[in-house]
C-alpha positions in Angstrom: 24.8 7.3 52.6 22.4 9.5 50.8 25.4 11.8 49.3 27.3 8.6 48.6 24.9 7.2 46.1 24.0 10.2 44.9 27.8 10.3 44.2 28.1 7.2 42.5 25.1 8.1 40.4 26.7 11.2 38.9 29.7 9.4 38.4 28.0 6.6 36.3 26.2 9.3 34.4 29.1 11.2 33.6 30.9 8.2 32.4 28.4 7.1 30.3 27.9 10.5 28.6 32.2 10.3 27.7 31.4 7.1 26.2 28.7 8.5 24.2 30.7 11.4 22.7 33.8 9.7 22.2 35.4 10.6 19.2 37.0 7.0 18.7 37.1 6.2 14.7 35.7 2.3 15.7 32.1 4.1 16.1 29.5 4.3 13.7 29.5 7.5 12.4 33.2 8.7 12.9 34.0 7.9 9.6 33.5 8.9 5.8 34.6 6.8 2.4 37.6 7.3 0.3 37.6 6.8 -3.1 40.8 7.0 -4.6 40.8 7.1 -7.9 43.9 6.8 -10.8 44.2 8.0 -14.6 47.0 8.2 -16.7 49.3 10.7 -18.5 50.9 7.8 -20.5 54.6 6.1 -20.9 53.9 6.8 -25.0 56.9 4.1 -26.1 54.8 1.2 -24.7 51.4 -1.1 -25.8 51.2 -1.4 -21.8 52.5 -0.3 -18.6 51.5 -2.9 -15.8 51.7 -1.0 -12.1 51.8 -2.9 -8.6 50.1 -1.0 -6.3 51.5 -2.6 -2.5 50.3 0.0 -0.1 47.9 3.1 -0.4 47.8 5.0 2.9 46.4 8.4 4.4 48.6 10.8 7.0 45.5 11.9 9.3 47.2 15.3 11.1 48.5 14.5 14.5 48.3 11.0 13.9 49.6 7.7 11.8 49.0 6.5 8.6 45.6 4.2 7.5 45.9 2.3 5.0 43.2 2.6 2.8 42.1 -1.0 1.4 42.6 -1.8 -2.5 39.3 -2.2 -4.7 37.8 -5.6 -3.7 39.7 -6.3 -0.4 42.7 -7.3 -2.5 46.7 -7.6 -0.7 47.8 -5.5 -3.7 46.5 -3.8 -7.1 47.8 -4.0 -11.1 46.9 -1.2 -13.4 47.8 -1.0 -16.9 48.5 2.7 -16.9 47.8 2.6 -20.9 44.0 2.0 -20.5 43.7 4.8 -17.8 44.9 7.8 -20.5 41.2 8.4 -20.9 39.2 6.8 -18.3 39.7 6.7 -14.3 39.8 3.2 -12.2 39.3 2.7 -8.7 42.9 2.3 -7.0 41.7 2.2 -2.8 38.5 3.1 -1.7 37.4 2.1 1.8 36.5 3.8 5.2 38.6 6.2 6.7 38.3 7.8 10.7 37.2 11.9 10.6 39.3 14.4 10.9 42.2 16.4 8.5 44.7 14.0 6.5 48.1 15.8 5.7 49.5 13.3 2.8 48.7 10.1 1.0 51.4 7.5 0.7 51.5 5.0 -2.4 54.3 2.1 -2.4 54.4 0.6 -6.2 56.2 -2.4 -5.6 56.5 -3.8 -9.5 56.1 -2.7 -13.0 56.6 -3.8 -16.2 56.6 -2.4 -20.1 54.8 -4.6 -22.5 55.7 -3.4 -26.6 53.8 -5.5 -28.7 50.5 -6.6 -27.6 48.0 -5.0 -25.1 46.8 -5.9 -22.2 43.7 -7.4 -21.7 40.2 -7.1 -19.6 39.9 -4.0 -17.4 42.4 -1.4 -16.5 42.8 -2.2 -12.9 42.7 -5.2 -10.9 44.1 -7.9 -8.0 46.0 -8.9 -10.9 46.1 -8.5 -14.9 47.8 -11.2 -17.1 51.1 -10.4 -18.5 50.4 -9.9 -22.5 52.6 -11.6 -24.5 55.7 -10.3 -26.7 58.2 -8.2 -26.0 58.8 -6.7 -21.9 60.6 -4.6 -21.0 61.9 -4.5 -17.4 61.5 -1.4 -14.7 63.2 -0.7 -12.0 62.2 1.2 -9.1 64.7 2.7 -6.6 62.3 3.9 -4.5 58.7 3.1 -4.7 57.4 5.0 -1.9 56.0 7.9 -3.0 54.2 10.3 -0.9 51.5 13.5 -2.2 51.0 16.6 0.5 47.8 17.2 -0.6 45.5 17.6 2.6 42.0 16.5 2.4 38.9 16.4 5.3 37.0 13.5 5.9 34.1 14.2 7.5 31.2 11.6 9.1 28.9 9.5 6.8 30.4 11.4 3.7 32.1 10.4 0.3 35.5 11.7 -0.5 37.1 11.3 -4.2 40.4 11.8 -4.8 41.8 11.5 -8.6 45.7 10.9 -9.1 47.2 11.7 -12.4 49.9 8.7 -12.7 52.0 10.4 -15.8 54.2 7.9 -17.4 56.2 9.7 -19.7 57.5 11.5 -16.9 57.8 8.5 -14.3 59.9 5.9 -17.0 63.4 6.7 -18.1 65.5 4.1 -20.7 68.6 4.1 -19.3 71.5 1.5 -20.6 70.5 -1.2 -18.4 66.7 -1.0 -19.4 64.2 0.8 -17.5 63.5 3.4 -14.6 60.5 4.0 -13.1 60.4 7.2 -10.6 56.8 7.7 -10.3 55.2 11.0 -11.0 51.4 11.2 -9.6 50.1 14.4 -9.1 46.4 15.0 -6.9 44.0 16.5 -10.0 40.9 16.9 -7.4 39.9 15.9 -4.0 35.8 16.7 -4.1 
């Protein structure tokens, strides 16, 4: 009887001390914060260039992608690429698990080029109003675009990543208006 509890009591202790060091991103501690942030080589033809953001996501090595929440807790983010070709703007920032990410994954589901008036308020956001005068309309064939640029996260840390969104190269005229193939380049992870 004496060996049996003694037994048991390892047994308890050594499941307690798994749970403990269990790497699982849910605990406190497991995980840094992402900041991605977005500036602009700009499409030079327009007044603006309004970008829906969908979907920003991290490949962490051996693993899935986590999607990395928009500014705000937002379904989706708007820049106006124009305003970002001498600032920076938040795109995602959020928490993300630790460990070695292989790729981030952007899905721009809409744009649009605006030739006569500005846009107005800040350069990114849940949504920016449409300026008025003359649009012209993108289309994107594929607006999935992935970056192999690996990054660490490590615990309780900061991570800022700056894209370089460059419009002149990601918008094409073609005879039935325009194409958007987006070029983003990583500048910096620090």
């Amino acid at each position: 009887m004496w060996i049996t509890r003694r037994l048991v009591v390892v047994v308890v202790a050594a499941m307690l001390m798994a749970v403990a060091c269990s790497s699982s991103p849910t605990s406190p501690g497991n995980t840094g914060t992402v900041n991605l942030m977005l500036k602009d080589t700009p499409f030079s033809d327009a007044k603006a260039l309004l970008v829906t953001f969908s979907t920003v996501s991290a490949h962490v090595s051996g693993g899935d992608f986590t999607t990395l929440p928009f500014s705000g807790g937002a379904s989706s983010r708007t820049c106006d690429l124009k305003k970002l070709t001498s600032a920076q703007d938040v795109l995602g920032t959020g928490p993300l698990a630790t460990g070695h990410y292989t790729q981030l994954r952007l899905v721009v589901s809409n744009a649009a080029l605006y030739f006569d008036n500005a846009s107005q308020g800040t350069a990114c956001a849940a949504t920016i109003a449409a300026p008025a005068g003359r649009v012209g309309s993108v289309t994107i064939p594929s607006g999935d675009l992935r970056l192999n640029r690996e990054f660490d996260v490590t615990s309780n840390t900061v991570t800022t990543i700056l894209l370089d969104f460059d419009g002149d190269q990601s918008v094409r005229e073609t005879g039935n208006g325009f194409m958007m193939t987006p070029v983003i380049t990583v500048v910096s992870v620090q």
